[in-house]
N, C-alpha and C positions, 0 to 999 in steps of 0.2 A: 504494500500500500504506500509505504513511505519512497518506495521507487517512482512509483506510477505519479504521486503530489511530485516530487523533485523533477520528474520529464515534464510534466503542465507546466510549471515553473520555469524553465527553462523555455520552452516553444511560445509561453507569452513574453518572457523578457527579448526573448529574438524579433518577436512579430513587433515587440514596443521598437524595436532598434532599427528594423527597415525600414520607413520613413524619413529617419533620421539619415542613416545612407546615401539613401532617393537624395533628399531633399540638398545633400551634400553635393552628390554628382553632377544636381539639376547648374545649367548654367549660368553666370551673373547677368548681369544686365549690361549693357556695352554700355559704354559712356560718351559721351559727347564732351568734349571740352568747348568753352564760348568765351572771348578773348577781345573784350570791351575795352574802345577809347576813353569813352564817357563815362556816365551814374547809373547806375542800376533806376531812378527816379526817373534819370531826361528818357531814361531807354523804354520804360513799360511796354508804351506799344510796341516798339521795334521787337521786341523779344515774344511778343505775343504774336506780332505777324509771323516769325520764325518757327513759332509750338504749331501754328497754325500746318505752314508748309511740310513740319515734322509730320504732321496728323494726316495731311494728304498722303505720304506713302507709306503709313502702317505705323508711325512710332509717337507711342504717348508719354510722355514724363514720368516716370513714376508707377509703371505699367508695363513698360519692356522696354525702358531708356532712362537714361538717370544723365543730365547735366551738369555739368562743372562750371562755376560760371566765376570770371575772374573780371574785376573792371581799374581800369586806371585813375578814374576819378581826374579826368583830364590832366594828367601826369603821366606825359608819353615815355619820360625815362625810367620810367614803370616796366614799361609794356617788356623787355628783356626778361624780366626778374619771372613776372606772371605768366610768360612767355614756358619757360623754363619750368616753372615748377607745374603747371599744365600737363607738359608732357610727361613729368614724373608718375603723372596719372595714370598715365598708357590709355589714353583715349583711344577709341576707333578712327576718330575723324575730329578737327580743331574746327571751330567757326570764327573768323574773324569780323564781324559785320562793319561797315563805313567807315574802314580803313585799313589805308595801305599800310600804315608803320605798326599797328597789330599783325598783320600779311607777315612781315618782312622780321618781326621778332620771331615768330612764329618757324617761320622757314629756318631760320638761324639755329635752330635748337632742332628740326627735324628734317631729316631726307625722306622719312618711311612712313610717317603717318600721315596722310590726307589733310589738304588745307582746302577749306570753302571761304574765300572772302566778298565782301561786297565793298566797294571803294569807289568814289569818285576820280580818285586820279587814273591817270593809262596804264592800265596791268603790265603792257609791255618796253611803256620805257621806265615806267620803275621798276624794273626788273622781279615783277611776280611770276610770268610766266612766258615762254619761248613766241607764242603765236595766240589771236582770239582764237584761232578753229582747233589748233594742236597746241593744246597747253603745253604737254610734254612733265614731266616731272609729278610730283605730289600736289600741283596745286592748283584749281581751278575757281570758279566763280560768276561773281556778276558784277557788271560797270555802270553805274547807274549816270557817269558822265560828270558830274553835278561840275568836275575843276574844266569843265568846258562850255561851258554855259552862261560864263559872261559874257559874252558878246549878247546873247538874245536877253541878259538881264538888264543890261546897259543900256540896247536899244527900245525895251518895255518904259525905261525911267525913261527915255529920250522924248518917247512919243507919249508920255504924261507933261513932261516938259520941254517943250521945245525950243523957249526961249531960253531955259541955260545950257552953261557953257565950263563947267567946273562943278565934275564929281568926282566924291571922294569913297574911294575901296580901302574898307577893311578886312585883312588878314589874319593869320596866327603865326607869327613868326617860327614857330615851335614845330610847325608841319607843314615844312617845304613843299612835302609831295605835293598837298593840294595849293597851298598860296601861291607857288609859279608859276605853274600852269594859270589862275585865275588872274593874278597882275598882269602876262602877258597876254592875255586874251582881254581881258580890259583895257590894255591900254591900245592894246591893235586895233580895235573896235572906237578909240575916242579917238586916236587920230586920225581915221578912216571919216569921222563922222566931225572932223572940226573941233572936237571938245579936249578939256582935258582931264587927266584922272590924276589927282594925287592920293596914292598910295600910305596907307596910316597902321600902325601893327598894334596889334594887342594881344598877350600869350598868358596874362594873366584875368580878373574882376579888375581890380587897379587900373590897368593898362585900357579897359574899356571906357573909363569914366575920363579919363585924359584923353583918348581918343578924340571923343567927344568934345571936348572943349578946343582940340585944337581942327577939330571940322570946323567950329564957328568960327571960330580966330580966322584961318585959309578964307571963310566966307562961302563955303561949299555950297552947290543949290540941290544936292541929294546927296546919298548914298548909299554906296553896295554893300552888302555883307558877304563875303566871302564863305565856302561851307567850310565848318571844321565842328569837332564833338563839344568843345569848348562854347561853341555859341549858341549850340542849340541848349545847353547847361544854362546859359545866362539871356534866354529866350525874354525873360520879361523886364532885364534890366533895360535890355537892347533896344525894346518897343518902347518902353517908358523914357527912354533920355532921347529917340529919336521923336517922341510928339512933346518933351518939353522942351527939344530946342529949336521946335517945328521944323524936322528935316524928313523928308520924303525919304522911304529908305525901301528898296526890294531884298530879301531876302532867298533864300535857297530851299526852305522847306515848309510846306502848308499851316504848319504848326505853329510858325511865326505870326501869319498873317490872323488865323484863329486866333493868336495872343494879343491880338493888340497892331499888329506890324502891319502895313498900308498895302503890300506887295508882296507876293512869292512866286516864284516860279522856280518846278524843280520837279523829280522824278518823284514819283508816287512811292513814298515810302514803303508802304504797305505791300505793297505788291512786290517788289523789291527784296523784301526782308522774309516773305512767302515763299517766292523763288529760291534763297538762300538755304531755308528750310528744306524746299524740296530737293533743291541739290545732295545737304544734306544724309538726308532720307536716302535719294539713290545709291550713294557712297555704300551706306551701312546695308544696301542690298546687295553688294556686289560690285557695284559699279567703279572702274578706274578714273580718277580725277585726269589722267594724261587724256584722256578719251573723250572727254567730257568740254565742248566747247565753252569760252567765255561767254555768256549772255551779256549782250547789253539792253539799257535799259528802254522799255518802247512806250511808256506811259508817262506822259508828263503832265503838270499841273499849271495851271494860271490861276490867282486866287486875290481878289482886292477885298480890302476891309473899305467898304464905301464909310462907314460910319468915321476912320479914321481918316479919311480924304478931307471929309465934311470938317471934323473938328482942325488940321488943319487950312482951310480954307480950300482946299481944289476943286477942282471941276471934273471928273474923268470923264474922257471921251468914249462919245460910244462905238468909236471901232473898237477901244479897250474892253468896255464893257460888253462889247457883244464877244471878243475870243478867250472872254474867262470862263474858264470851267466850274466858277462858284464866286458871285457877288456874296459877300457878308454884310445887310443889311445894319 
């Protein structure tokens, strides 16, 4: 009898322990590594357009993908360190969204792991990748353009104003990638068009509110805001010292214009940041980044705050008003 209790004993302590086993052998969950210029705050939606694109091809957070998520807090000499300890992770695939100098940390620390970035600047002459069609290497993505779209920003302010003659473009000194590319395409575009563009930096909050005073100093009759992670962070400083020193200002992302800001125009973030996702997602199917063409970006925005024209004093025309994809009343 006391055989027969000792074998039941023994064949439920086995049965308790296969589970345990199973549940050992079953596999982890891949990880995504996500490799931010900005704030986890400026980003919400960005990241939520990106869960979104994950969801389109099978991978839900928490469910059968776990992310890693690393941000610089607009502290690009960051991005190495976070760069670096990322791949300690042993991701499946790195995401770098809207930006190159995340891209370029990223690459620096890895030949083997997959890089998906989204950037404004030229993938190919900042040296993210060989060709748009043949990436070639670990790293692929999408161009949403944005460091070349001064010219059509310039000329939106032009034909709001056509009587001036001295605009002034702000930058971030801190992220070459994209400020070159937009100072020379702004200033190509003003001398093209008669005008001029003085060129103003600001890499820090500080360096904004000086900016600022020295646009009104020069006598500026608008200005540009250049993209960079840093200004969509200081989105409502930006809009707020452009209507209290009454300066007409266009912007780079819709978010601007919704805050307050008179003008945006720029790639649909959203869809953008979907695509990145989806990319993403195909990675963690299989898919080779060398194989995987550059996307560029095919949705753009036009966006006026008429409410902010009003306060201060303009008039928009209605060829403007008629090719904006959304008057803000």
């Amino acid at each position: 009898m006391r055989t027969r209790r000792a074998f039941i004993t023994l064949l439920g302590g086995a049965a308790a322990a296969w589970p345990l086993g199973a549940q050992a052998q079953q596999p982890t969950m891949p990880i995504v590594g996500y490799l931010g210029a900005g704030t986890p705050e400026t980003w919400a939606n960005v990241v939520a357009a990106f869960r979104k694109g994950l969801t389109e091809t099978g991978y839900v957070e928490g469910r059968n993908l776990s992310i890693e998520f690393r941000f610089a807090q607009n502290e690009l000499g960051r991005l190495p360190e976070l760069a670096a300890d990322l791949v300690r992770r042993r991701p499946v695939v790195i995401a770098t969204p809207s930006s190159a100098a995340a891209t370029l940390a990223a690459k620096a620390e890895t030949t083997t792991i997959p890089i998906v970035f989204s950037t404004g600047a030229d993938p190919v002459q900042t040296g993210l990748v060989a060709s748009l069609n043949r990436p070639g290497g670990n790293v692929t993505g999408v161009n949403n353009m944005s460091g070349e779209l001064g010219a059509k920003q310039l000329g939106l302010l032009h034909e709001l104003l056509p009587g001036a003659t001295r605009f002034a473009v702000l930058v971030n000194p801190n992220n070459r990638l994209l400020a070159e590319p937009t100072i020379q395409d702004a200033q190509a575009t003003a001398s093209t068009l008669g005008l001029q563009a003085d060129v103003l930096y600001a890499g820090n909050n500080r360096d904004i509110d000086t900016a600022f005073a020295t646009f009104v100093q020069k006598r500026a009759d608008a200005l540009m805001v250049g993209p960079d992670p840093l200004f969509n962070s200081r989105l409502v400083q930006l809009a707020t010292l452009a209507i209290y020193h009454r300066m007409p200002a266009i912007y780079f992302d819709r978010a601007f214009a919704e805050g307050g800001g008179m003008l945006s125009y720029g790639a649909n973030v959203a869809d953008q940041h979907r695509q990145l996702g989806i990319y993403t997602g195909r990675i963690l199917n299989g898919e080779k980044p060398a194989d995987m063409p550059v996307l560029r970006a095919t949705k753009f925005e036009f966006v006026i705050n008429l409410q902010t024209a009003r306060t201060l004093g303009l008039t928009v025309p209605d060829t403007l008003l008629a090719r904006a994809d959304e008057v803000i009343e």
